[in-house]
C-alpha positions, 0 to 999 in steps of 0.5 A: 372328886377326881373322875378317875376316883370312886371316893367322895369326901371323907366318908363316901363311894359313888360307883363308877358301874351301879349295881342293879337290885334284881330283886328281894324278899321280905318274910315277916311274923304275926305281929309284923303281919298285923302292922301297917306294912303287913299287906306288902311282905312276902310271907307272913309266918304265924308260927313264931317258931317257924317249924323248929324247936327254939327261937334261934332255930326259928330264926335260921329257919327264916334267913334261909326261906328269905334267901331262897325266895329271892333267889326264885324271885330273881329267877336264877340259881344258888349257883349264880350267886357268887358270894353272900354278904350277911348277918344277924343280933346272934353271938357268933352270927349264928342265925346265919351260919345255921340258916344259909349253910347248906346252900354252899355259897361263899359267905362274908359273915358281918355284924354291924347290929341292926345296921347289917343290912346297910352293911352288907349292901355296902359290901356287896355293892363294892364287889359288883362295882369293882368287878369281883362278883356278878352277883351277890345275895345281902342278907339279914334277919333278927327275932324277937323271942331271940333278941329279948333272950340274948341281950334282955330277959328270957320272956318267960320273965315277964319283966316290964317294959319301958316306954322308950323301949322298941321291939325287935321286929321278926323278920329277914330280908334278902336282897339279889345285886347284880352287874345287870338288870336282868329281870324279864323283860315284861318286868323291864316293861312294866317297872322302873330299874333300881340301882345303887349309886353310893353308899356313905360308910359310918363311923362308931359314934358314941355320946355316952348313954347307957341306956340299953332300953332306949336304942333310939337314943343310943343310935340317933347321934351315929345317924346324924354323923352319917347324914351329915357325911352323906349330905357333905360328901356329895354337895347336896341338901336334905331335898336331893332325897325323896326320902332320907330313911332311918333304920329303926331309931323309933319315936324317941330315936327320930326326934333326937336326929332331927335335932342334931341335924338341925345344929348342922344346918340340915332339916330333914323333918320333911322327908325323914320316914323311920322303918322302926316307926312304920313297922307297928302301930303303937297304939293298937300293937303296943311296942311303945317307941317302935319296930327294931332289930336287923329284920326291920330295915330289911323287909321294910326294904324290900316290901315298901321302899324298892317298890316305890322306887320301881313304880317312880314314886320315889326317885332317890333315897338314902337308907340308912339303917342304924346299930347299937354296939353293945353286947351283955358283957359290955353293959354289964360291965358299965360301958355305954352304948355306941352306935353305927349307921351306913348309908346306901344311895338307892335309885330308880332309873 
């Protein structure tokens, strides 16, 4: 790579002026509460309604509590936030237009699936670093009662699921990226800074499987091609990483990328760590292959992965969340199911 060039590769961007994360929320449901990670999100919300009168204005409800506890967490205001960078599984974004519409702040609305997070970091992080915003909000939520209503059954059918079926996570996960580190100073003290280096920008990957009950094996070929990428673009191997992070490709999902990355020379079976798979406890909650949806990778972020990169457990990670592209109409038409995944270097100084 050339020094006066940011592109690395074919698929990748190293920074020239890391962004910092200054800060995150993580808000989560009752069942993510009594998962593994309940203890560390933000606010456990026990009403799957969140006050309102329907699953989509639950949702908006909860994107727009996560925005403004990140923004009270960074210490600053709305005003401050020069543009937003998010979305959510809804037609139309429509989680997120209803949720952040009265903050007033300049949106770039994104759908990546449940790879939005990713995404919207991405984003993000090249505003901050080429100098077009100071400071930008990522953003994204999904809901459970939400997701099973627009893209399976209502559920109040009932229907039966199958075993490498994953369940959508209700959650949303805001994050603050800043030109500066500008916490506190006693936070300074205490805490290590958390910057992104990089990202890798995936590409649509599709392997033919029409199984619109297995996202894990629908997403894991698109993981694969973004890892691989990451991994060749800089140089490095699977070891550079304290952990390589998935979205929420599940059990099934998991074992597929560590396959397929193996015939590329690369084993990542040491220090892979999916959120989906994190985010229940399938033998007790039972979600069969796992946590799923834009809010899984999101408040698994923000709630476990950044504080262990501020408290130096962990060095460096590539997070990468992953998406399935499919839509009912799609499906109902025969076509299979593509997926996506972006990869974000994250890194504690």
């Amino acid at each position: 790579m050339e020094k006066s060039s940011k592109m690395c590769g074919k698929q990748s961007l190293l920074f020239a002026n890391p962004p910092y994360v200054t800060a995150g929320s993580s808000i989560a449901g009752k069942k993510e509460g009594e998962g593994p990670l309940g203890s560390y999100f933000d606010q456990v919300e026990e009403d799957p309604m969140f006050g309102g009168t329907t699953w989509e204005d639950a949702e908006s409800r909860m994107m727009r509590r996560a925005a403004d506890l990140a923004i009270k967490k960074a210490g600053i205001t709305k005003e401050d936030i020069r543009y937003m960078v998010g979305g959510d599984l809804l037609g139309q974004l429509i989680a997120t237009s209803f949720g952040i519409m009265e903050l007033e702040i300049p949106l770039f609305g994104v759908y990546g699936a449940c790879s939005t997070m990713g995404e919207s970091m991405a984003i993000g992080s090249v505003l901050v670093d080429g100098g077009f915003a100071d400071k930008i909000m990522a953003i994204t939520s999904s809901h459970f009662g939400g997701a099973e209503k627009q893209f399976r059954f209502p559920l109040a059918y009932g229907s039966q699921r199958p075993l490498a079926t994953s369940w959508t996570v209700t959650g949303s996960g805001a994050v603050i990226i800043d030109k500066e580190d500008n916490r506190s100073n006693d936070l300074l003290e205490k805490e290590a800074p958390v910057c992104i280096k990089g990202v890798t920008i995936g590409r649509i990957v599709d392997y033919g499987v029409k199984d619109s009950m297995n996202m894990g094996a629908c997403m894991a070929p698109s993981a694969y091609k973004t890892i691989a990428a990451n991994l060749n673009d800089l140089g490095v191997k699977p070891e550079y990483y304290d952990k390589i992070i998935t979205g929420d490709l599940g059990y099934i999902g998991k074992d597929i990328l560590i396959d397929l990355l193996k015939q590329e020379g690369f084993d990542i079976s040491r220090n892979h760590m999916d959120c989906g798979i994190e985010m229940f406890d399938k033998e007790t909650q039972d979600t069969h292959s796992g946590g799923s949806g834009c809010g899984c990778s999101a408040i698994t972020l923000n709630s476990y992965i950044i504080p262990k990169l501020r408290r130096r457990e962990w060095k460096r990670v590539l997070f990468v969340p992953t998406g399935a592209l499919l839509s009912t109409v799609s499906f109902n038409e025969g076509n299979p199911v593509p997926g996506i995944a972006h990869g974000v270097i994250i890194e504690g100084m």
